[in-house]
C-alpha positions as CSV (number, residue, x, y, z in Angstrom):
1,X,157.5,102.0,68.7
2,X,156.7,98.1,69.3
3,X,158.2,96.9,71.9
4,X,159.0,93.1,71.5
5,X,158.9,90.5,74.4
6,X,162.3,88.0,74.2
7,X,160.6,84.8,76.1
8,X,163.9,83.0,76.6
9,X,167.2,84.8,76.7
10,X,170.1,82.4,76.6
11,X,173.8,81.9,77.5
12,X,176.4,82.0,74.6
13,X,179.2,79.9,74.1
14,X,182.7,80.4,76.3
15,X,184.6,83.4,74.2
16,X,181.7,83.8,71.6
17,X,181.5,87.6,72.4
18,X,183.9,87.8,75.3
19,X,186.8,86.0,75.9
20,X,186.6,83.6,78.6
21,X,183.0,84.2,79.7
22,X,179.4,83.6,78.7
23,X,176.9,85.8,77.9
24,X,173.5,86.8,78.6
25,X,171.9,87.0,74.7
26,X,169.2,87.0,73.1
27,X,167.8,86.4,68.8
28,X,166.4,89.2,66.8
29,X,164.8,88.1,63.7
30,X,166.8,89.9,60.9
31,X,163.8,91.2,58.7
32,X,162.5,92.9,61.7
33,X,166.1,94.5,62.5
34,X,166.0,95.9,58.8
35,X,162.8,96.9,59.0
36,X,163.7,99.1,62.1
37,X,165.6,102.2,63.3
38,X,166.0,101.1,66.9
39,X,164.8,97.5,68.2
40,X,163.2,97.4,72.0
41,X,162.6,94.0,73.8
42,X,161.7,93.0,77.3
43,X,162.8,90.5,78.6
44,X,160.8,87.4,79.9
45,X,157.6,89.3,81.7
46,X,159.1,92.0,83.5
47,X,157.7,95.4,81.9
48,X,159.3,97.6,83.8
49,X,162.7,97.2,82.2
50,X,163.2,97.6,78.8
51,X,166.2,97.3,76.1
52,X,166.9,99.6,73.3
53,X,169.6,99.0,70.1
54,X,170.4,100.7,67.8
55,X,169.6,98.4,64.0
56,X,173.4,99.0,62.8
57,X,175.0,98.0,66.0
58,X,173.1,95.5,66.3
59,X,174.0,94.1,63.0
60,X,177.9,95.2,64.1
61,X,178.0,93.2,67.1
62,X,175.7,90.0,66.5
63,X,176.4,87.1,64.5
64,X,174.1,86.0,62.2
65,X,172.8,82.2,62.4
66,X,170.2,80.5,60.9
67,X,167.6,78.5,62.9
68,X,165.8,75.1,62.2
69,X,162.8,76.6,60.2
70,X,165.3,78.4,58.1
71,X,164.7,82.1,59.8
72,X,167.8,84.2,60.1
73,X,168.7,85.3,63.3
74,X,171.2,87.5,64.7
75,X,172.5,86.7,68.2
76,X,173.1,89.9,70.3
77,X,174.1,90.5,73.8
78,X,172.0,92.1,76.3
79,X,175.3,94.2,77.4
80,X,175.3,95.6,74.0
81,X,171.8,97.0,74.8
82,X,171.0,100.3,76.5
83,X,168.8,99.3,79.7
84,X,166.0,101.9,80.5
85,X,164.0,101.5,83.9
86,X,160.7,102.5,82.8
87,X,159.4,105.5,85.9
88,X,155.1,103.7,86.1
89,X,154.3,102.0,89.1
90,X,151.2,100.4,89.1
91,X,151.3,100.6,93.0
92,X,151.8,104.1,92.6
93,X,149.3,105.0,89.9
94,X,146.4,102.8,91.5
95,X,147.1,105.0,95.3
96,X,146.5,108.2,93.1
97,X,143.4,106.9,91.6
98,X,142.3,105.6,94.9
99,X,142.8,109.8,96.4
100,X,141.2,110.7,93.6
101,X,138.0,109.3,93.7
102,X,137.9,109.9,97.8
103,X,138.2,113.5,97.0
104,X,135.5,113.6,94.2
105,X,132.8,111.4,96.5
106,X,133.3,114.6,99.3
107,X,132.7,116.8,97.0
108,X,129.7,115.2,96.0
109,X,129.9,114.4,92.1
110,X,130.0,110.6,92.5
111,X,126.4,110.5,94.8
C-alpha cells in the first residue's frame, strides 16, 4: 500500500461539511481514488500518524472541484478519515540495536 504525504492540509469554508464550523481537509487526486481500494496519507512530515479511507466514502463525503491545471480533486475531511498511531519508535528501535551489539562484542563475534 503507498502511503501518500498531503504537504498542506487546509481549512474549508464556514458550513461546507459542518454547519457553522471549518474543517481540517485535505485534496485527493480523483484518478488515484479510483484507482484504489483504500487511500492512506500523512500528513505534512509526521510519520508516525497515518490516515486511512475507504475509495467509496471518500467519494460519499468529498466534493469534487477542479483545480487551476484542470486536475480533479475531491476535497475530504480529515474527520472522515480513520487515524492510526503507527507502534515504531525510532528511539526505541535504535536502544535495541545499541543492546544488541554490546551483547555480541562480549561474546566476542565483533573482535
Amino acid at each position: 500500500m503507498i502511503i501518500h504525504t498531503v504537504k498542506n492540509p487546509f481549512m474549508c469554508r464556514v458550513g461546507q461539511f459542518t454547519q457553522g464550523n471549518r474543517d481540517l481537509c485535505v485534496g485527493l487526486d480523483y484518478n488515484t481514488i479510483k484507482q484504489t481500494k483504500e487511500f492512506w496519507c500523512y500528513l505534512g512530515k509526521n510519520k508516525k500518524t497515518h490516515y486511512e479511507i475507504d475509495s467509496a466514502r471518500a467519494l460519499e463525503v468529498g466534493q469534487e472541484w477542479t483545480n487551476k491545471r484542470g486536475k480533479t480533486v475531491i476535497i475530504v475531511p480529515i474527520k472522515d478519515f480513520k487515524k492510526v498511531e503507527s507502534k515504531y519508535d525510532k528511539e526505541k528501535e535504535e536502544k535495541k540495536e545499541e543492546k544488541r551489539e554490546k551483547i555480541n562484542r562480549e561474546i566476542g563475534l565483533f573482535d
